[in-house]
Residue, then its C-alpha position, 0 to 999 in steps of 0.5 A: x882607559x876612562x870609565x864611561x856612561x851610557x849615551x842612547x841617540x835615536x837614529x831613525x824611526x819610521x815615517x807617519x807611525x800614526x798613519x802606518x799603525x792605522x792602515x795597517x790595523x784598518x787593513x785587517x778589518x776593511x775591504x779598503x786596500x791598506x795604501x788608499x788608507x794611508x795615502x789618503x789625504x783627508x784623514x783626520x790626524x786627530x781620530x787617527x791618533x785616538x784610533x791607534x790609541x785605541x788599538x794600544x788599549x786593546x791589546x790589538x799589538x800585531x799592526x805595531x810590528x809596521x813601526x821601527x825605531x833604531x837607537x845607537x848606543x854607547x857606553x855600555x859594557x859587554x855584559x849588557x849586550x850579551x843580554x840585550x841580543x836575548x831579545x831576538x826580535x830585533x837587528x843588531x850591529x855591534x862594534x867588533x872586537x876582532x876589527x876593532x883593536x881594543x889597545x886602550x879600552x874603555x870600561x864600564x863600572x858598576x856602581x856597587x864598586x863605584x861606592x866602595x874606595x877598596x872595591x873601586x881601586x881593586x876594579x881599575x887595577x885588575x882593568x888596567x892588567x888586563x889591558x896591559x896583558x892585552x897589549x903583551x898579547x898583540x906584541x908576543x903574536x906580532x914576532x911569530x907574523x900573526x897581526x891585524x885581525x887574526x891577533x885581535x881575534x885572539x887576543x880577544x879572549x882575555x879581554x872583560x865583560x866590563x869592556x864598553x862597548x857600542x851597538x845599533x839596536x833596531x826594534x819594532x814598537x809591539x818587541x819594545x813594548x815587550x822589552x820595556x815590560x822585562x828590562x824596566x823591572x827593578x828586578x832587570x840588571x841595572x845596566x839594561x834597566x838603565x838602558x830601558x829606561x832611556x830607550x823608554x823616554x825617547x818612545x814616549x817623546x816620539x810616539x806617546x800613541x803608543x808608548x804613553x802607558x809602556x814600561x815594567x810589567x807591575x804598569x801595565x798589570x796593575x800588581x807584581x807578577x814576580x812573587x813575595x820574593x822578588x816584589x819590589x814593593x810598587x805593586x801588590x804581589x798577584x796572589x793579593x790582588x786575586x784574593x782582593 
């Protein structure tokens, strides 16, 4: 039962993003069919990259729905997930704990208990009952016939929210903007903030025509939106900035 980190991989992202982002956008404002846009080989990359950077700046989102990009993930618990399918635009495929038996899981520590020895000992012991209770569980059903599937969705039930856990996230580039600005905040849980933020780097590399200025709200507002009580510090509170 090791503890484990997180680890982000990018699956897969849509072909041309640029070329897509902009026939998608030219669409709207053009007697032009969007597919001579897009297939059309004498476009200039260079001015189709200003032109969606442009439409970024604008606030024009809805031709960024076009782009996807799919991430797997690992190493992160239950209690992230269960916050990051919050987000509902967007597909999940999620390691099951009813097909998958969990007879020596893996956990997620956080690190308030990492730094604390008394807190970090009470933490692995209380993991390692509870997949020692597991294992019990499996053992007891086993003797009345009960194996396989209908154990495991049973015996579930005791398992933590700690448990790793692995997820394949697919988002469109207007639902990652969106989830940049909730989960960068420092006022996100740190698990998703530390998700986001890896998710946020690999944007950046593959698509900076977007992604260049994406991340908490503060970035993008230019002040807190969270009020006095919850402000981080980074930006000024809203009502400061109004008075200004």
């Amino acid at each position: 039962m090791p503890r484990v980190t997180l680890n982000v991989q990018l699956l897969e992202m849509s072909d041309n993003p640029i070329a897509l982002i902009h026939a998608a956008c030219r669409q709207c404002y053009s007697e032009k069919f969007a597919g001579d846009t897009f297939s059309d080989a004498s476009s200039d990359p260079k001015k189709q990259e200003a032109f969606v950077k442009n439409v970024v700046a604008s606030g024009h989102e809805s031709p960024l729905e076009h782009v996807k990009f799919t991430f797997a993930i690992e190493g992160v618990s239950r209690a992230l997930t269960h916050q990051l399918v919050r987000h509902r635009l967007a597909s999940y495929s999620q390691q099951s704990q009813r097909y998958v038996k969990e007879k020596d899981f893996d956990y997620i520590t956080p690190p308030s208990v990492e730094a604390n020895p008394e807190a970090r000992e009470l933490f692995d012991k209380l993991m390692s009952d509870i997949q020692v209770s597991y294992n019990l569980l499996l053992e007891c059903m086993s003797k009345t016939g009960t194996s396989g599937e209908a154990a495991n969705q049973d015996a579930r039930f005791v398992l933590p929210q700690a448990a790793e856990t692995k997820i394949v996230a697919t988002m469109n580039c207007r639902e990652l903007i969106h989830f940049f600005k909730h989960r960068c905040c420092t006022r996100a849980q740190w698990e998703i903030r530390q998700l986001a933020n890896k998710m946020l780097v690999i944007c950046k590399e593959k698509l900076p025509e977007v992604f260049s200025h994406a991340g908490a709200k503060c970035e993008d507002l230019g002040y807190c939106p969270e009020g006095e009580k919850f402000c981080c510090g980074r930006y000024p509170v809203k009502q400061k900035v109004l008075k200004a």
